[in-house]
C-alpha positions in Angstrom: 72.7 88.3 113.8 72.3 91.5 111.8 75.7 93.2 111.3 76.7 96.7 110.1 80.3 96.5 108.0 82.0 100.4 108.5 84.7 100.9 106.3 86.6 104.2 106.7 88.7 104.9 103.2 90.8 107.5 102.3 92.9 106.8 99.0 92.5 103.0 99.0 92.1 101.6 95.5 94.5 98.9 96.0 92.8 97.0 98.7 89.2 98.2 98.7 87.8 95.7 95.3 89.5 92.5 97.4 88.6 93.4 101.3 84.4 94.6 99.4 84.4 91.0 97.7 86.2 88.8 101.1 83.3 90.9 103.7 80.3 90.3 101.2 81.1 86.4 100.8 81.6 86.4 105.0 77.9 87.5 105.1 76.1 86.1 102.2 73.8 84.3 104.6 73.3 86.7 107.5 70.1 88.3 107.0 69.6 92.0 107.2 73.6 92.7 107.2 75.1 95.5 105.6 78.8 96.9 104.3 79.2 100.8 104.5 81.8 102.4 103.1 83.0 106.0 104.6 85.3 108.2 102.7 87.3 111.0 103.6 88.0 112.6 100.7 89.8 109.9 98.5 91.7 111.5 95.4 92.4 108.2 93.5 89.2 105.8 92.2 88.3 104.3 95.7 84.3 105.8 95.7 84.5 104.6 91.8 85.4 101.4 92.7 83.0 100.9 95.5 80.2 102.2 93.5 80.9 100.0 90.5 81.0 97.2 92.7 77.4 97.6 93.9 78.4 98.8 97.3 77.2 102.2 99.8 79.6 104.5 99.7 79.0 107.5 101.9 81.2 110.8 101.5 82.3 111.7 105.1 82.3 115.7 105.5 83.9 115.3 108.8 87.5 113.9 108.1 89.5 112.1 109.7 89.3 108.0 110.6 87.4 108.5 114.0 84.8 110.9 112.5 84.5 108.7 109.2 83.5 105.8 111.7 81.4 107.4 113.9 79.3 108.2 109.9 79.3 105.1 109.3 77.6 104.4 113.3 74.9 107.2 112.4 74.5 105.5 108.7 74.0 102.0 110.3 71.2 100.2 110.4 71.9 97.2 112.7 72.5 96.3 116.5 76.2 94.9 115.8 78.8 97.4 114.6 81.9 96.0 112.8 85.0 98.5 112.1 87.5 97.2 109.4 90.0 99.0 108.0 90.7 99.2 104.4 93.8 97.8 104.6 93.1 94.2 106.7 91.2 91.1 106.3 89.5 89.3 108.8 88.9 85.2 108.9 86.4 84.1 106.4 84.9 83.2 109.7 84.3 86.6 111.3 80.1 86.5 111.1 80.0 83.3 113.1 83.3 84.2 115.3 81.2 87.3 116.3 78.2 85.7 116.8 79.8 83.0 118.8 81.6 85.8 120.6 77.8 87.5 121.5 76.2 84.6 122.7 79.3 83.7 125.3 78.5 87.1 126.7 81.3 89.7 124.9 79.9 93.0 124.1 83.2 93.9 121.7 86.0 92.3 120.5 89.1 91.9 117.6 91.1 89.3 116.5 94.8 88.6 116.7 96.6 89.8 113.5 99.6 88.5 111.6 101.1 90.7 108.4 100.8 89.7 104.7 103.8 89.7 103.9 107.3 88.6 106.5 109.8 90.5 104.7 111.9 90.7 108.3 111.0 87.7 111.0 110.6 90.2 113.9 107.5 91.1 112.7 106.3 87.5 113.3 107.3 88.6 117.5 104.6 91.5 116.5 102.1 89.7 115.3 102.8 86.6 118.2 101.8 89.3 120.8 98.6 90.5 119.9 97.2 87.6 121.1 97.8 88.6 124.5 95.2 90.8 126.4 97.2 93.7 126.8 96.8 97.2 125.2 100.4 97.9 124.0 99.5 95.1 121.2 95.8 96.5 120.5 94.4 98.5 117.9 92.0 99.1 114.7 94.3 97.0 112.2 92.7 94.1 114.0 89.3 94.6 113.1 86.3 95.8 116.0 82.9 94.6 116.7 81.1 96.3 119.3 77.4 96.3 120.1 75.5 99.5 119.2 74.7 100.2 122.8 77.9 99.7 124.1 79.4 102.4 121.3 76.7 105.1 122.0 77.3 104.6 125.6 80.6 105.0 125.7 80.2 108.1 122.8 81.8 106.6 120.2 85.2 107.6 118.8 86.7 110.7 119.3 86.6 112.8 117.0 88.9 115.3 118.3 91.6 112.1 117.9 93.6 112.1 114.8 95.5 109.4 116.0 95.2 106.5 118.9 91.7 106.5 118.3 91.2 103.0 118.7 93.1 102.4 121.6 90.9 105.4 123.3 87.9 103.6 122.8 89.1 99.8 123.7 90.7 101.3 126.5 87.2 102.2 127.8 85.4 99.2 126.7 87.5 97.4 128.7 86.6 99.0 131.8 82.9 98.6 131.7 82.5 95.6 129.2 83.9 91.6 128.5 86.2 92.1 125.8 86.8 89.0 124.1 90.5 88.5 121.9 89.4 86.0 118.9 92.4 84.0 118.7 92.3 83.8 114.5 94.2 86.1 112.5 93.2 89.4 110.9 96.1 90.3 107.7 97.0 93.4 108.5 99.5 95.3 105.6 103.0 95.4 106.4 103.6 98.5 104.3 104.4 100.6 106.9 107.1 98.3 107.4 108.4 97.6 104.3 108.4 101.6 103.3 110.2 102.7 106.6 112.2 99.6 108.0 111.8 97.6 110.9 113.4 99.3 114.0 112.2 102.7 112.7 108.3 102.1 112.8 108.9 100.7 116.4 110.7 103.4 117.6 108.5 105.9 116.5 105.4 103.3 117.6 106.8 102.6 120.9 107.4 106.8 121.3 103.4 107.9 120.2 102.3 105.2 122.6 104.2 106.6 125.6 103.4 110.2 124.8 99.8 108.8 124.6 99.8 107.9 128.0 101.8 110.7 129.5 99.0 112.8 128.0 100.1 114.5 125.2 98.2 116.6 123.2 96.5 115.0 119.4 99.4 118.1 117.9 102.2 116.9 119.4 101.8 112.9 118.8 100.5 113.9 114.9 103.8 115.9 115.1 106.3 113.3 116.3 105.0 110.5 114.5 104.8 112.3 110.8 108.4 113.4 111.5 109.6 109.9 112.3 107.9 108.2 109.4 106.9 108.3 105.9 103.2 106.9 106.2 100.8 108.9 103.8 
């Protein structure tokens, strides 16, 4: 199964060195596979770091995280795309859990995801849910394959979407593809959390999400959400 690895960074020198070396030992014996990195613009030594690690690091001219991954789609070489985000880790497992995944019949996918670090137990209810097939407990922190097909069929990711990208597109994969919920865990980073308490990233999650779906405008949600939290 040859897999294409996009990476969309912006600013991530922390995590990028550890999340590079976990993805390269995940698919040191898939043949043909390939980890892109696509950065917006970083300021600290993220590009350094990816270049000094041996790694393709592509400078996105189009920012944002939507555009940055629809580069790395254009920059891909393979049939399978695989979006991670800087800042989670899938299973060891994830070349064989998306193979396995393919061959039942699942055009695109994710995994569960619980946080790397419980500072408060209500984020274990969090992480709990997202192994449910429901779209209030989706989105990119829990890593996405899709096949190439599927994703140029379906255009890609929105480029025009500075935020609730994700759930735009698994929203309408799920309406014309099987969508299949690996039940492993991604780690997802609870700094969100830890920087802006519990109750407060839920309130202003849980308020995004229903302007999202009363239809309001990219301005208003980028607007509402920056105000309620202090998330670079």
């Amino acid at each position: 199964m040859a897999i294409s690895i996009i990476i969309p960074t912006y600013n991530e020198e922390k995590t990028i060195p550890d999340l590079l070396a976990h993805l390269s030992a995940g698919i040191a014996n898939v043949k043909d596979a390939e980890i892109l990195v696509i950065d917006g613009g970083s300021t600290d030594k993220t590009v350094e770091l990816v270049s000094e690690s041996g790694f393709k690091c592509i400078r996105s001219e189009r920012k944002g995280r939507a555009a940055q991954m629809n580069v790395g789609a254009e920059h891909s070489k393979n049939e399978i795309l695989y979006f991670v985000h800087a800042d989670s880790i899938p299973p060891a497992s994830f070349a064989d859990d998306i193979s396995e995944s393919l061959e039942m019949g699942f055009q695109s996918g994710c995994y569960r995801y619980k946080f790397d670090h419980y500072y408060t137990p209500l984020l274990r209810i969090n992480s709990y849910c997202t192994r449910f097939d429901r779209i209030m407990v989706r989105g990119g922190d829990q890593t996405l394959f899709i096949t190439r097909s599927l994703f140029d069929e379906l255009g890609g990711f929105r480029e025009d979407y500075r935020i609730m990208e994700d759930y735009d597109l698994i929203e309408k994969i799920q309406k014309s593809a099987k969508f299949r919920i690996i039940q492993k865990d991604a780690i997802v980073s609870s700094r969100k959390y830890k920087d802006n308490g519990y109750f407060r990233v839920q309130i202003a999650n849980l308020t995004v999400f229903m302007m999202y779906f009363a239809g309001a405008s990219q301005e208003m949600m980028c607007h509402a959400y920056s105000n309620m939290l202090d998330y670079r």
